[in-house]
mmCIF file of the N, C-alpha and C atoms, coordinates in Angstrom:
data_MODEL
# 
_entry.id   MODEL 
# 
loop_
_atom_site.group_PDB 
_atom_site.id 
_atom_site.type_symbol 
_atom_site.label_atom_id 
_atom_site.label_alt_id 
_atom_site.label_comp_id 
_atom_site.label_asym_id 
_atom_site.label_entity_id 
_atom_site.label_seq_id 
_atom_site.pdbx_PDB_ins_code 
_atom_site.Cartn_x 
_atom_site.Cartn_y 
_atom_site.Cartn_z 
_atom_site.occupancy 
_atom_site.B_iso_or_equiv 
_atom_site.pdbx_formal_charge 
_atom_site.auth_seq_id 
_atom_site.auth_comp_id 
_atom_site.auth_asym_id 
_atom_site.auth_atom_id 
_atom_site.pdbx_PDB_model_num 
ATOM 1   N N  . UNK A 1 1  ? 102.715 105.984 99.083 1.00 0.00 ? 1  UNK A N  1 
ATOM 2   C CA . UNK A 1 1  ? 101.683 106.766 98.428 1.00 0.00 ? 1  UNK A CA 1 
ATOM 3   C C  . UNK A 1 1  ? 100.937 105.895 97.429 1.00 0.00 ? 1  UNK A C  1 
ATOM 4   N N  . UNK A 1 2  ? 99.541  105.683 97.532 1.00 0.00 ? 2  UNK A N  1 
ATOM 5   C CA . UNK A 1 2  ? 98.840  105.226 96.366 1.00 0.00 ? 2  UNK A CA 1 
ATOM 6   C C  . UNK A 1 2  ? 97.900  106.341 95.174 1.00 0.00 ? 2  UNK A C  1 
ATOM 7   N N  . UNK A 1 3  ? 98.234  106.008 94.456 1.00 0.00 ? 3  UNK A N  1 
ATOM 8   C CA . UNK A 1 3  ? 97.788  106.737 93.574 1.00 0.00 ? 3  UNK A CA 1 
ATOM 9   C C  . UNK A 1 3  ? 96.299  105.543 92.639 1.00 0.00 ? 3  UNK A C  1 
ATOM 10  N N  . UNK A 1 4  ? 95.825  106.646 92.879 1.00 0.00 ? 4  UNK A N  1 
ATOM 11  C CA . UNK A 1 4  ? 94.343  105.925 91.966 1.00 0.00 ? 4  UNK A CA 1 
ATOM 12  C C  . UNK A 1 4  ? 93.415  107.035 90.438 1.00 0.00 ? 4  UNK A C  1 
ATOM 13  N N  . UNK A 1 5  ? 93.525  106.540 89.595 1.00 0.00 ? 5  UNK A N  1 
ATOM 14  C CA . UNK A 1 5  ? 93.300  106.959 88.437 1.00 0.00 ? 5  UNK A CA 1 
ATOM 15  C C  . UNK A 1 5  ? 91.489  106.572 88.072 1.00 0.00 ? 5  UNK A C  1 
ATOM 16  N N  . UNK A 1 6  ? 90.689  107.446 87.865 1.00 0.00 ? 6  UNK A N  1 
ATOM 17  C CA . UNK A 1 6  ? 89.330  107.293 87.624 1.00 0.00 ? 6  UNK A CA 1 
ATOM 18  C C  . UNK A 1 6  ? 88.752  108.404 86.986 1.00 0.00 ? 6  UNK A C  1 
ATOM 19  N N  . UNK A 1 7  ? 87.977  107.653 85.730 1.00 0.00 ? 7  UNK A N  1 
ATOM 20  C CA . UNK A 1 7  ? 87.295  108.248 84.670 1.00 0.00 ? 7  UNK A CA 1 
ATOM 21  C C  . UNK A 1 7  ? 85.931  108.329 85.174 1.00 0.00 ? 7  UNK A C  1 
ATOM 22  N N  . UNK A 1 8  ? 85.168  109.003 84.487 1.00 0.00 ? 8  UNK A N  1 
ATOM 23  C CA . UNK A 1 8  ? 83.611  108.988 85.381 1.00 0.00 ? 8  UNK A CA 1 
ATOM 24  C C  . UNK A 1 8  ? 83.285  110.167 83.789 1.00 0.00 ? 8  UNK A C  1 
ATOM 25  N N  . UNK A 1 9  ? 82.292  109.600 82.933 1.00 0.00 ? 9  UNK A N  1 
ATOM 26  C CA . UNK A 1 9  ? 81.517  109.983 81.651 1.00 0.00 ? 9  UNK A CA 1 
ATOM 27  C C  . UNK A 1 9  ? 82.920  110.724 81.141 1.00 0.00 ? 9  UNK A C  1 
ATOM 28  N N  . UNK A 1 10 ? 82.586  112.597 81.788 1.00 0.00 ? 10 UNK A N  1 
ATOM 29  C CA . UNK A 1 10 ? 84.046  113.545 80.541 1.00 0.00 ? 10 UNK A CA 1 
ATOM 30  C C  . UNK A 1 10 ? 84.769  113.723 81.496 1.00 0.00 ? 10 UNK A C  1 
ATOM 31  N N  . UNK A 1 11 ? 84.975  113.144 82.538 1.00 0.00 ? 11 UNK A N  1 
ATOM 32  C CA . UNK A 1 11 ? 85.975  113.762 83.970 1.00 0.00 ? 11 UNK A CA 1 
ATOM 33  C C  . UNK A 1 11 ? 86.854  112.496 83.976 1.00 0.00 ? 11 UNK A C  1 
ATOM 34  N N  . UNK A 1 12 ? 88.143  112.927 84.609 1.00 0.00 ? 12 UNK A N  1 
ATOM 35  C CA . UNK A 1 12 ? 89.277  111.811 84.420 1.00 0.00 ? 12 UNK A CA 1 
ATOM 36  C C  . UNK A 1 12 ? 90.332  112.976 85.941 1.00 0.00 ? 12 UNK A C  1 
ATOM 37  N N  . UNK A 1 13 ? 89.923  111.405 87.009 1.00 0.00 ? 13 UNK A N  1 
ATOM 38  C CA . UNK A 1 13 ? 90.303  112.272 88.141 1.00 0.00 ? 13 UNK A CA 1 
ATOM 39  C C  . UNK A 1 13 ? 91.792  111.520 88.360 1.00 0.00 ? 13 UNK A C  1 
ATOM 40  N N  . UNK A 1 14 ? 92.389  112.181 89.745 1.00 0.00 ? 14 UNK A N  1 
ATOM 41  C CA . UNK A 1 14 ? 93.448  111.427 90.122 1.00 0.00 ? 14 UNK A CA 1 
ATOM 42  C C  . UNK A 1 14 ? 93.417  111.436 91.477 1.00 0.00 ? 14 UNK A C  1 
ATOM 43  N N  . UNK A 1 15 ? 93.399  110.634 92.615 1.00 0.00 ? 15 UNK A N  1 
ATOM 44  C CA . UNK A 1 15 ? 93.444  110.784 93.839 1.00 0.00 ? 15 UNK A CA 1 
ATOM 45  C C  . UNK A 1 15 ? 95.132  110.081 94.544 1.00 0.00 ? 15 UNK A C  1 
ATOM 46  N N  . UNK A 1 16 ? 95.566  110.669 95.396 1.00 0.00 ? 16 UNK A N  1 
ATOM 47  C CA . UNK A 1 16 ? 96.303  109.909 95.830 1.00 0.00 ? 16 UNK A CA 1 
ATOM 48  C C  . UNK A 1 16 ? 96.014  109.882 97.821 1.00 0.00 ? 16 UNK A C  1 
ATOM 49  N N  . UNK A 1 17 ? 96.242  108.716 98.151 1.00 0.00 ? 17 UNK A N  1 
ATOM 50  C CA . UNK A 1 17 ? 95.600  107.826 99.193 1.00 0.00 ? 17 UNK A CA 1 
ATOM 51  C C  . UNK A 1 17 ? 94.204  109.098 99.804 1.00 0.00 ? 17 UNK A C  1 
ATOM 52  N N  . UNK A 1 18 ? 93.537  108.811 98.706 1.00 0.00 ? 18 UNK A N  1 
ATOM 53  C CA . UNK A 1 18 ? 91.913  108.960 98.763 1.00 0.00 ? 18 UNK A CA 1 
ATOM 54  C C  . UNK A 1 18 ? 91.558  110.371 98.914 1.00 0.00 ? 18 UNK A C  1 
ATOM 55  N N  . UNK A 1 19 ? 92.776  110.993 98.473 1.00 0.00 ? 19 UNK A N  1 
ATOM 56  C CA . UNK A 1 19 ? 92.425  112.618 98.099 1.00 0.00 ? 19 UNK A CA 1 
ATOM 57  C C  . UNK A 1 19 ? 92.752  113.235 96.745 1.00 0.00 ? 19 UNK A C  1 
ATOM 58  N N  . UNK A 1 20 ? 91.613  113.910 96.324 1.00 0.00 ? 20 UNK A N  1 
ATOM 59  C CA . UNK A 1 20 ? 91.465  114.696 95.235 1.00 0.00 ? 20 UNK A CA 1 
ATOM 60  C C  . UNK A 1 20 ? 92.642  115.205 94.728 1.00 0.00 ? 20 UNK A C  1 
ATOM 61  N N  . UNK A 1 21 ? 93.467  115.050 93.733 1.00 0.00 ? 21 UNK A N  1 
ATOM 62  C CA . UNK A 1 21 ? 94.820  116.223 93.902 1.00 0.00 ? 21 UNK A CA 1 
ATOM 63  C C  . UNK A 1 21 ? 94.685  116.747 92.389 1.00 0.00 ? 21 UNK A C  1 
ATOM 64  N N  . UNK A 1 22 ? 93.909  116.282 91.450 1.00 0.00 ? 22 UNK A N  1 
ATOM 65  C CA . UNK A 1 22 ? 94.073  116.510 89.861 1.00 0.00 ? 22 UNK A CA 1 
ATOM 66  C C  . UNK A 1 22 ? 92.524  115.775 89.503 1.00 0.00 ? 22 UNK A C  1 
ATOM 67  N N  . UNK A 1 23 ? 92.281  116.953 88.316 1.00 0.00 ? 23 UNK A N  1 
ATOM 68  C CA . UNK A 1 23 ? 90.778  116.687 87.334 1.00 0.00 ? 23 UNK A CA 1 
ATOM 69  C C  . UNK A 1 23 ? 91.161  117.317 86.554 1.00 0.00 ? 23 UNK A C  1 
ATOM 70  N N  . UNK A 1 24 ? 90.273  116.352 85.480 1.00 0.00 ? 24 UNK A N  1 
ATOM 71  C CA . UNK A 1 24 ? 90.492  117.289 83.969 1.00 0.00 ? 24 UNK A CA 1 
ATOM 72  C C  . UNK A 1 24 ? 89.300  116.699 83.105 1.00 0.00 ? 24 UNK A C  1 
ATOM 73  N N  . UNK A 1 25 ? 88.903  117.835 82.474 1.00 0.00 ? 25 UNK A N  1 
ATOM 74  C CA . UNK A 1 25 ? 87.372  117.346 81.575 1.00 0.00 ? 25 UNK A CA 1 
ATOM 75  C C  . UNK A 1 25 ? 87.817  117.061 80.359 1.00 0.00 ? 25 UNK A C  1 
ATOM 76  N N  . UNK A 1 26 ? 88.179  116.035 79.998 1.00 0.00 ? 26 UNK A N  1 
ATOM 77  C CA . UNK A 1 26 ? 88.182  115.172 78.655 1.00 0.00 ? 26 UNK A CA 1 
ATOM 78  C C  . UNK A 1 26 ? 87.669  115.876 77.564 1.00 0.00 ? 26 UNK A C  1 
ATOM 79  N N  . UNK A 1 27 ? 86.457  116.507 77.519 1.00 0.00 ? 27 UNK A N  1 
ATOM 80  C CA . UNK A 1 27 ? 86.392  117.184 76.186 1.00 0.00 ? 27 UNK A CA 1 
ATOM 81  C C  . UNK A 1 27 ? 86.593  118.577 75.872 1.00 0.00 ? 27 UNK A C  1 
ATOM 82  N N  . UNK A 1 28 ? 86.726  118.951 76.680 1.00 0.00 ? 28 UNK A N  1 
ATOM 83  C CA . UNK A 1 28 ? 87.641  120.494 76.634 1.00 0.00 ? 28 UNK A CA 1 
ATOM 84  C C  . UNK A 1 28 ? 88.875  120.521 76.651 1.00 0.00 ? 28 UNK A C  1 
ATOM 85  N N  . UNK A 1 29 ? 89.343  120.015 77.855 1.00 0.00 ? 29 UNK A N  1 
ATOM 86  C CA . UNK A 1 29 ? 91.022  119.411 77.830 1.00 0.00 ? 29 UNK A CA 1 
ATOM 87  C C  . UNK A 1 29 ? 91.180  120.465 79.135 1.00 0.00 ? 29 UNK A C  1 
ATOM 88  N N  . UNK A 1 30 ? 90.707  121.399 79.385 1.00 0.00 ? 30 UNK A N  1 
ATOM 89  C CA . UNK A 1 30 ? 90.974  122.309 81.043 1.00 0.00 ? 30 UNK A CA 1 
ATOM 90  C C  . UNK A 1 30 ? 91.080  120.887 81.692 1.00 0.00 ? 30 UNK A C  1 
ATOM 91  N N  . UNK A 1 31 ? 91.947  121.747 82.813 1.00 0.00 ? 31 UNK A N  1 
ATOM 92  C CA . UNK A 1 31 ? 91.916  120.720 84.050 1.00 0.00 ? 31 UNK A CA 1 
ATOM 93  C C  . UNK A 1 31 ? 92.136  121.868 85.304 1.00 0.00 ? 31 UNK A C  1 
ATOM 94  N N  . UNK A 1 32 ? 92.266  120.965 86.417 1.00 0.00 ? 32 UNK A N  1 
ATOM 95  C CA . UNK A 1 32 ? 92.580  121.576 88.072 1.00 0.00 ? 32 UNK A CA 1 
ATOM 96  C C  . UNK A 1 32 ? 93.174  120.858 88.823 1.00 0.00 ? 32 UNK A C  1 
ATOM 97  N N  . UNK A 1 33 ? 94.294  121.806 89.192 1.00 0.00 ? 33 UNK A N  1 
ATOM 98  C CA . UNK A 1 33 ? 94.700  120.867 90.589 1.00 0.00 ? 33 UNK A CA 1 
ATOM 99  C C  . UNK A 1 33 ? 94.576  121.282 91.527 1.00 0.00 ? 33 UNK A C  1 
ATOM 100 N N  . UNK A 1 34 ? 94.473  120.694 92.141 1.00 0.00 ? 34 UNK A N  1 
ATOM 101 C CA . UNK A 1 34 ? 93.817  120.280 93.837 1.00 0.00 ? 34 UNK A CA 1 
ATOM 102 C C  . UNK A 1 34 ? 94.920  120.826 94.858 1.00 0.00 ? 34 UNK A C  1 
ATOM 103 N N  . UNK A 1 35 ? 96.121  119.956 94.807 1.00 0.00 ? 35 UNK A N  1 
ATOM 104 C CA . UNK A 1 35 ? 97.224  119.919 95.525 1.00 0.00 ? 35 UNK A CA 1 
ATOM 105 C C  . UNK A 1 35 ? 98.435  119.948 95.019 1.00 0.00 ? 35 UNK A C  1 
ATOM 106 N N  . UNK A 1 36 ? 98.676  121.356 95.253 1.00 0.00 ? 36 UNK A N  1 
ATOM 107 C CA . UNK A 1 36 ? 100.283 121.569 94.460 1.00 0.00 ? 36 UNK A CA 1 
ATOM 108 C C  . UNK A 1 36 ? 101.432 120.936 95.291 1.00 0.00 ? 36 UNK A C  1 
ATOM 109 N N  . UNK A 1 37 ? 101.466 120.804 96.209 1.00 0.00 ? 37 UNK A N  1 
ATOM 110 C CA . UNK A 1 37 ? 102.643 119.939 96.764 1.00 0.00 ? 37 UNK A CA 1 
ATOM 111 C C  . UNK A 1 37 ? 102.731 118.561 96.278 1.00 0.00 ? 37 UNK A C  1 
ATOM 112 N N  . UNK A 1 38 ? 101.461 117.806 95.867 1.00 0.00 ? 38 UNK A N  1 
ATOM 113 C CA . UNK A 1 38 ? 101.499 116.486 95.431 1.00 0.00 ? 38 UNK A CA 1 
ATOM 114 C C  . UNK A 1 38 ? 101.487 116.526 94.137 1.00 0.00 ? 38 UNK A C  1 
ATOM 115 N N  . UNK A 1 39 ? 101.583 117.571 93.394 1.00 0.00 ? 39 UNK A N  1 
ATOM 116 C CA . UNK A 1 39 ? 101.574 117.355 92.155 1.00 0.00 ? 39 UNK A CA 1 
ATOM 117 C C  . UNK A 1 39 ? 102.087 118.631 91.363 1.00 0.00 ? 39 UNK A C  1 
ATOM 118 N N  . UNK A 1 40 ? 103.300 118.469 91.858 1.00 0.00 ? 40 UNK A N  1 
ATOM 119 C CA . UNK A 1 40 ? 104.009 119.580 90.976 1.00 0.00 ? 40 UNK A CA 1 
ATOM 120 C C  . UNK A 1 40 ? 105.403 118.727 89.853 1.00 0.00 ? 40 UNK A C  1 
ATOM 121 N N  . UNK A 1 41 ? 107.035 119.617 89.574 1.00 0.00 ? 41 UNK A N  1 
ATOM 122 C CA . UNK A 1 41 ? 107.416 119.201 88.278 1.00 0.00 ? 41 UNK A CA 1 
ATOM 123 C C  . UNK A 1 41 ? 108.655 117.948 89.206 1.00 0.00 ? 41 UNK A C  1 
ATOM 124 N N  . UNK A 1 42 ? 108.502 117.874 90.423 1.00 0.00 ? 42 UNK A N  1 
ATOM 125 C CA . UNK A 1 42 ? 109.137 116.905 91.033 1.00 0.00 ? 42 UNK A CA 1 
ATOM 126 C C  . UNK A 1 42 ? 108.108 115.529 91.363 1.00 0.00 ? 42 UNK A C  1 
ATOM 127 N N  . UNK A 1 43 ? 107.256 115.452 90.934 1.00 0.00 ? 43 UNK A N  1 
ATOM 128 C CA . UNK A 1 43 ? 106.112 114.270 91.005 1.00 0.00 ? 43 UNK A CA 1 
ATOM 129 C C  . UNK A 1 43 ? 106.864 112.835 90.168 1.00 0.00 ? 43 UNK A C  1 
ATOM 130 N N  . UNK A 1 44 ? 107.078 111.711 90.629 1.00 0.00 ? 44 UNK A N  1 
ATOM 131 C CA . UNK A 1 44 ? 107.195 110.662 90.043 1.00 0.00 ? 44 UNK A CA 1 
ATOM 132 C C  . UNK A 1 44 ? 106.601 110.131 89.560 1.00 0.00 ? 44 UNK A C  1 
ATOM 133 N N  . UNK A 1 45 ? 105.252 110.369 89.370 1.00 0.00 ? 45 UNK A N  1 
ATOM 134 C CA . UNK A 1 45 ? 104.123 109.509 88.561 1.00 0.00 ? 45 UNK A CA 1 
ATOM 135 C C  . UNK A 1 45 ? 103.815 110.200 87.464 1.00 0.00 ? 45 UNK A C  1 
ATOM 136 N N  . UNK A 1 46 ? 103.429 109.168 86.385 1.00 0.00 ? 46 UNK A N  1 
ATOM 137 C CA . UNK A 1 46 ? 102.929 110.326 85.366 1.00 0.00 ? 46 UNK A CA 1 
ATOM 138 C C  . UNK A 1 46 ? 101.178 110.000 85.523 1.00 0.00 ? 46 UNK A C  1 
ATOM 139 N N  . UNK A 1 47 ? 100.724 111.141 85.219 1.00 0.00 ? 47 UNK A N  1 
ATOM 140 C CA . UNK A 1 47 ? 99.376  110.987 84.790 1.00 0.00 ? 47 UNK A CA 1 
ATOM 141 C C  . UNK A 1 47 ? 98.633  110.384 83.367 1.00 0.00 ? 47 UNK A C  1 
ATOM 142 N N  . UNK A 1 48 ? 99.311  110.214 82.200 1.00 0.00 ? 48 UNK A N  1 
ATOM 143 C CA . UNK A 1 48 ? 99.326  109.932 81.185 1.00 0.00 ? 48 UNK A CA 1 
ATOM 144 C C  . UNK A 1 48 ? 98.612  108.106 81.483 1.00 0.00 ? 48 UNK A C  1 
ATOM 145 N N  . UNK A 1 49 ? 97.853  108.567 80.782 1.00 0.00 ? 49 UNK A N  1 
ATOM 146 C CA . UNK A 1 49 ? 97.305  106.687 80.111 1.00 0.00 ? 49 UNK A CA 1 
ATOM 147 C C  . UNK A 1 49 ? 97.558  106.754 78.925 1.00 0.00 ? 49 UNK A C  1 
ATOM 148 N N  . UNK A 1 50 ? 98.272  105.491 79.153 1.00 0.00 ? 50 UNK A N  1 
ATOM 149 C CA . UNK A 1 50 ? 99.112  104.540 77.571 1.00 0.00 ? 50 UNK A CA 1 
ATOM 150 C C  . UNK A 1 50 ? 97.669  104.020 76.683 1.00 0.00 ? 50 UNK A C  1 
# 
């Protein structure tokens, strides 16, 4: 699985191998997910930037 992390102006997406699964608007702080199987509380990745 690749996971790819991309900001774009107030949006801060997450794709993994080149699908949408998580967004979230930076200045509100809402977000959406896409794909609950790829991103539920058994997920190994964190989304967090250090």
């Amino acid at each position: 699985m690749v996971f790819t992390k991309e900001t774009k102006d107030n949006e801060f997406y997450v794709y993994m191998n080149g699908k949408l699964i998580y967004k979230r608007w930076l200045k509100t702080g809402q977000s959406k997910v896409f794909d609950l199987m790829a991103y539920d509380k058994y997920t190994e990745y964190s989304l967090n930037d250090n």
